[in-house]
GUMI-395641 format. One record per residue: residue number from 1; residue in three letters; z negated, x, y of N, C-alpha, C in turn. Coordinates in pm, 1 decimal. Each point is the difference from the previous one (the first is absolute). Layout:
PT     n   res        nzz        nxx        nyy       cazz       caxx       cayy        czz        cxx        cyy
PT   NUM   ALA          Z          X          Y          Z          X          Y          Z          X          Y
...
This chain:
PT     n   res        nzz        nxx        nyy       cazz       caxx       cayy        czz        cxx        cyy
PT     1   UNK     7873.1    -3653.9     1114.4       72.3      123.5      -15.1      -10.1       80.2      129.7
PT     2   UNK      -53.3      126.0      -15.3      -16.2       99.9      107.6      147.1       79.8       40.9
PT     3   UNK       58.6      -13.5      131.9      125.9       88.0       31.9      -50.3       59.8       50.6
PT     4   UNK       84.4      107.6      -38.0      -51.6      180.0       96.3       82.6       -5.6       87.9
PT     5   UNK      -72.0       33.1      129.2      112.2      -21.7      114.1       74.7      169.1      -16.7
PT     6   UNK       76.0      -52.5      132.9      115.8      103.0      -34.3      -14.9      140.9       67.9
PT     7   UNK       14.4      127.2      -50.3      -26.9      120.0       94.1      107.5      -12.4      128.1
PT     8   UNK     -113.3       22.9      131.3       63.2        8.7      104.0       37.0      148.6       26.3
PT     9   UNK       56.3       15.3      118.2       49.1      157.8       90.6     -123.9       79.5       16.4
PT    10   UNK      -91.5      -79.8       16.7     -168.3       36.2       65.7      -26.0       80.2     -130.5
PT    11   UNK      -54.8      -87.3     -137.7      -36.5       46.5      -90.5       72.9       81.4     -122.7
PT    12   UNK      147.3        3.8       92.4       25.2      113.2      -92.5       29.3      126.4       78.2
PT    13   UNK        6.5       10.5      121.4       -5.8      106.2       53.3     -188.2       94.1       39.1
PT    14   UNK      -75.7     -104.5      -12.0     -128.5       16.2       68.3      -83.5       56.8     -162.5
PT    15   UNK      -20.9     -122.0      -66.2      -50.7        9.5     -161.1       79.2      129.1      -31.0
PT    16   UNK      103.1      -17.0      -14.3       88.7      123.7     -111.9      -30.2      106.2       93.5
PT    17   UNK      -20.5       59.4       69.4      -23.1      105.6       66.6     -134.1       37.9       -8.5
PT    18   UNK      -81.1     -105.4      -19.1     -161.8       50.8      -24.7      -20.7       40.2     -149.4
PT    19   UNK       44.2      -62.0     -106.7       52.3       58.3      -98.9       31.5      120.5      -49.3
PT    20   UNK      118.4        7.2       86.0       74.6      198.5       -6.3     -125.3       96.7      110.5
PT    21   UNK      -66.1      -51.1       71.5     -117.1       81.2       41.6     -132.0       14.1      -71.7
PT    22   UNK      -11.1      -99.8     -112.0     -130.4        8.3     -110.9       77.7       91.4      -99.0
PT    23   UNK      128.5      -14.4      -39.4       42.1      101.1     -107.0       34.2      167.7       67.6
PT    24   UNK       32.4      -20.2      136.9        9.5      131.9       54.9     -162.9       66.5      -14.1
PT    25   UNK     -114.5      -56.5       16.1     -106.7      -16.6       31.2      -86.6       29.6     -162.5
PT    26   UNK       58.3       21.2      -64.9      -57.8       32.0     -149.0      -50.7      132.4      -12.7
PT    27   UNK       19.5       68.9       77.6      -51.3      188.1       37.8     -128.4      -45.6       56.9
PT    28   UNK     -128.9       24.9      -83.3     -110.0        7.0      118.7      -29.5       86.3      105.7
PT    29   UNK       76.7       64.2        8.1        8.9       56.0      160.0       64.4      -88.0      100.6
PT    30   UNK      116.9      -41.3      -31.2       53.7      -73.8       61.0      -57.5     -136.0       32.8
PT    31   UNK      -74.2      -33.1      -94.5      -66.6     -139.4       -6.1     -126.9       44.5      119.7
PT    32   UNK      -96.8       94.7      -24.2      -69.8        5.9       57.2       -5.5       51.3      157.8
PT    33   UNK      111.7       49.6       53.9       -2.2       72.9       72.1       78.2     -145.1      123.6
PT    34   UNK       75.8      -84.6      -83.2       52.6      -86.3       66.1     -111.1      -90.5       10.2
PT    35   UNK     -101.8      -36.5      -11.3     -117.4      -80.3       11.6      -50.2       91.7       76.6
PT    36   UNK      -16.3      109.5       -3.2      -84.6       64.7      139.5       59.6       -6.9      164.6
PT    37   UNK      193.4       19.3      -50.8       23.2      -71.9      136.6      -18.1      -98.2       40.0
PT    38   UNK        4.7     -114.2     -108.6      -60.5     -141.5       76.6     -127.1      -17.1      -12.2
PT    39   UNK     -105.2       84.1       12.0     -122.0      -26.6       45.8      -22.1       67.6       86.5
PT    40   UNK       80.0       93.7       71.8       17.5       69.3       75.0       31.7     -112.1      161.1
PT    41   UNK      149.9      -31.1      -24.6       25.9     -122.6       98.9     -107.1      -95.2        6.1
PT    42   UNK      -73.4      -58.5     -133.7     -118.2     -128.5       32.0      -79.6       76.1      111.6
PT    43   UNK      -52.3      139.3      -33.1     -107.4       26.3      100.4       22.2       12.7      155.2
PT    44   UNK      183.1       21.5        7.4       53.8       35.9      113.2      -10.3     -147.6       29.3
PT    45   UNK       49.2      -91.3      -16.0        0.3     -152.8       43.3     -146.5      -56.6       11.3
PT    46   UNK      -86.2       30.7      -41.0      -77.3      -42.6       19.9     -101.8       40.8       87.3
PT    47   UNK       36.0      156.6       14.3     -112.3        9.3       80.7       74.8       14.4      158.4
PT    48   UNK      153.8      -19.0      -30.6       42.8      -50.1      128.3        9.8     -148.9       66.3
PT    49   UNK       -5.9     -119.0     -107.9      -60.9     -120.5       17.7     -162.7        0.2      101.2
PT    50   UNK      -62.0      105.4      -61.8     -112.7      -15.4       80.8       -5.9       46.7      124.4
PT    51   UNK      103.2       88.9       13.6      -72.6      101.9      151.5      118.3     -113.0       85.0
PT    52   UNK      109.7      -40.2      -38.5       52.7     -105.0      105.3      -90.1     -109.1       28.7
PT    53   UNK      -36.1      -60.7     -112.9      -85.9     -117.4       61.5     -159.6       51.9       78.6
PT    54   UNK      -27.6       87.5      -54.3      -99.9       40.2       96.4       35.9       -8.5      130.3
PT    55   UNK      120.6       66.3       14.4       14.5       16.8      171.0       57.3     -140.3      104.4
PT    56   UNK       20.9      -62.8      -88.8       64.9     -119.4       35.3     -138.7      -55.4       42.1
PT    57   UNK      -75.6      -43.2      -77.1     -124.7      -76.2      -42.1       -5.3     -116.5       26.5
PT    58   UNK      129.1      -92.5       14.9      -16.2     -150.3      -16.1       99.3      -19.5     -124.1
PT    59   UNK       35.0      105.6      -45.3       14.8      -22.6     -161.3      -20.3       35.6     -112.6
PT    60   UNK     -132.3       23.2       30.0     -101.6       20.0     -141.5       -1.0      -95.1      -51.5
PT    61   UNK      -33.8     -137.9      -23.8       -1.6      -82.2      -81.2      168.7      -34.0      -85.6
PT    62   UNK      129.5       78.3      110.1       71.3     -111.3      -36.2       46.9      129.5     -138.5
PT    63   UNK      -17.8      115.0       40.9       36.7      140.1      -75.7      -95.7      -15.5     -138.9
PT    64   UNK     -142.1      -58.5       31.5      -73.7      -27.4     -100.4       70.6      -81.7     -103.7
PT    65   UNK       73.7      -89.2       17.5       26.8      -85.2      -40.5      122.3        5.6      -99.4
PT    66   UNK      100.5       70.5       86.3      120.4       32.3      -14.4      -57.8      144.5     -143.2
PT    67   UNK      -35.3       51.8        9.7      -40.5       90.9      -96.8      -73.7       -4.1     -143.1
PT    68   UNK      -92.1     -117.7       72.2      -39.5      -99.8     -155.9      125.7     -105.3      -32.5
PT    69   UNK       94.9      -42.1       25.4       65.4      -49.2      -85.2       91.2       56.2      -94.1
PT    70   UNK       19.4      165.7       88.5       69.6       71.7      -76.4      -39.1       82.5      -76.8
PT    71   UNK      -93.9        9.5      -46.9      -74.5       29.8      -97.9      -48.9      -73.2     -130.9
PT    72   UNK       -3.4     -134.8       98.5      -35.6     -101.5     -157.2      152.5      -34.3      -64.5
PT    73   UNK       93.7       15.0      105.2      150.8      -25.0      -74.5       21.2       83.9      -87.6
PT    74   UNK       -8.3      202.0       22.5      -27.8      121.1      -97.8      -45.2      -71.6     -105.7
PT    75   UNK     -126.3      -70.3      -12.9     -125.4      -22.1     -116.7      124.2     -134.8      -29.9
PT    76   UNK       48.0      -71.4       25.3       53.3     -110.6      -91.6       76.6       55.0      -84.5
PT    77   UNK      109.0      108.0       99.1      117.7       35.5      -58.8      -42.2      121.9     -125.4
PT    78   UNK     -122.1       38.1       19.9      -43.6       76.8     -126.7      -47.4      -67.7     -110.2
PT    79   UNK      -42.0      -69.7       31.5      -39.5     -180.0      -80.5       93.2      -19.8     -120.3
PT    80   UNK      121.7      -10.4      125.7      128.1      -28.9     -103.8       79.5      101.1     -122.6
PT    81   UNK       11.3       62.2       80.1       47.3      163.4      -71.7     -119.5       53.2      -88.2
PT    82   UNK      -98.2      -19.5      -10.8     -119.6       65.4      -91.7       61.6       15.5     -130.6
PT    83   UNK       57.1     -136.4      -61.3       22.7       30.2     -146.5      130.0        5.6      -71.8
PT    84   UNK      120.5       53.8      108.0      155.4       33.4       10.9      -19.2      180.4      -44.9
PT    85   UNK       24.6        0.7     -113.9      -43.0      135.6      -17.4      135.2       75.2       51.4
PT    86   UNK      111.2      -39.7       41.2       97.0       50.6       83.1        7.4       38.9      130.1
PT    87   UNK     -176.8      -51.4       71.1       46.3      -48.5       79.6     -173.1      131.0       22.2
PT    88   UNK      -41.7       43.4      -78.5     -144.3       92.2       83.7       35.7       98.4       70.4
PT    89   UNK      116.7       84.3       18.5      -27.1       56.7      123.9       58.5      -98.9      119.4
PT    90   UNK       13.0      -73.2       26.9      -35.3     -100.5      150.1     -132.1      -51.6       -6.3
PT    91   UNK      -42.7      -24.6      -99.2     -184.5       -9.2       11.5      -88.7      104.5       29.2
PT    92   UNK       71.3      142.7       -2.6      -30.7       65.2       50.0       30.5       39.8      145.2
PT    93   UNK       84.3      -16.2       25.2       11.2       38.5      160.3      -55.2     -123.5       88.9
PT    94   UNK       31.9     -115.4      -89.8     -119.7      -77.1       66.3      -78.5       56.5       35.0
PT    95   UNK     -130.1       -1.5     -121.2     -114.9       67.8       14.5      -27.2       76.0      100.1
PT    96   UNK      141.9      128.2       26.2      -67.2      101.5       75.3      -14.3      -14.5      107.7
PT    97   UNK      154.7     -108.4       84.2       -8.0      -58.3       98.4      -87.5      -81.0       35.4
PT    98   UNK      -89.7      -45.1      -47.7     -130.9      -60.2        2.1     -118.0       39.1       18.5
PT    99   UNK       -6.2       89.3      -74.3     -113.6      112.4       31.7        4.3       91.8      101.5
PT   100   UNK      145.1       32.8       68.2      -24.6       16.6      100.1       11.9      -32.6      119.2
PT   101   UNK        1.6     -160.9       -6.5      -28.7      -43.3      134.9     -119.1      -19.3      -11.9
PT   102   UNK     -107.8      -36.8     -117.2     -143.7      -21.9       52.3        5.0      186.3       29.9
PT   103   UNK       40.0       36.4      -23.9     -105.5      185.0        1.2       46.3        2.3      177.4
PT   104   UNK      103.7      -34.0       77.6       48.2       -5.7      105.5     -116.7      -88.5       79.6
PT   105   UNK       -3.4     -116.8      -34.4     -128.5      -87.5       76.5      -76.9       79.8      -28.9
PT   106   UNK      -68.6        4.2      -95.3     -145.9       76.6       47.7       -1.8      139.1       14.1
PT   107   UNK       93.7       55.1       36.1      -31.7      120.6       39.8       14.6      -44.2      173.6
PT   108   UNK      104.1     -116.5       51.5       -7.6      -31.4       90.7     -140.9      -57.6       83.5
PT   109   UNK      -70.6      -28.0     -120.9      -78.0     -115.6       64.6     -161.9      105.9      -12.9
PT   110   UNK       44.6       93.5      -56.1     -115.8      131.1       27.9      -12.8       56.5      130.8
PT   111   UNK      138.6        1.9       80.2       37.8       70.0      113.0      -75.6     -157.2      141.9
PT   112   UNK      -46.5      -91.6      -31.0      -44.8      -92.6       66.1     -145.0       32.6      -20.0
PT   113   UNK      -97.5       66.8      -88.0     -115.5       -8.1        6.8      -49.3       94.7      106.3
């Protein structure tokens, strides 16, 4: 017999709020325009990930690193959410936040050639 554990403070303040932002989020303007700010921030984070570790330059590998895990965590956590049909606009801001930290690296990593 499977028990459902019990809703915590976390998941009902954190979940239920992402919720009332997918139903606020039903205007495709609103939907879309809020994915442009967070691909907006990915590109800001990312292409500020790069110009710090550039200047540092004994932590390129560790920034390398630190940036691929957070990216493959994005890709799990979209993994998960893919087929929560409650749940596609956070697969979307995933997404966008994703797309724009690679668009941040390599626009960073253009400015190195």
């Amino acid at each position: 017999m499977v028990v459902k554990p019990q809703n915590t403070k976390f998941q009902l303040k954190i979940v239920d709020n992402i919720q009332t932002i997918s139903i606020w989020a039903n205007n495709p303007w609103r939907r879309y325009s809020t994915a442009l700010i967070i691909l907006l921030i990915g590109y800001f984070f990312g292409s500020s990930l790069g110009m710090v570790s550039a200047v540092v330059e004994l932590m390129d590998p560790v920034a390398a690193f630190l940036s691929v895990v957070f990216i493959e965590f994005l890709i799990v956590l979209r993994r998960n959410f893919r087929f929560e049909r409650k749940k596609k606009f956070l697969v979307l801001l995933l997404d966008s936040l994703r797309l724009g930290l690679f668009y941040g690296f390599f626009t960073e990593s253009l400015k190195l050639l």
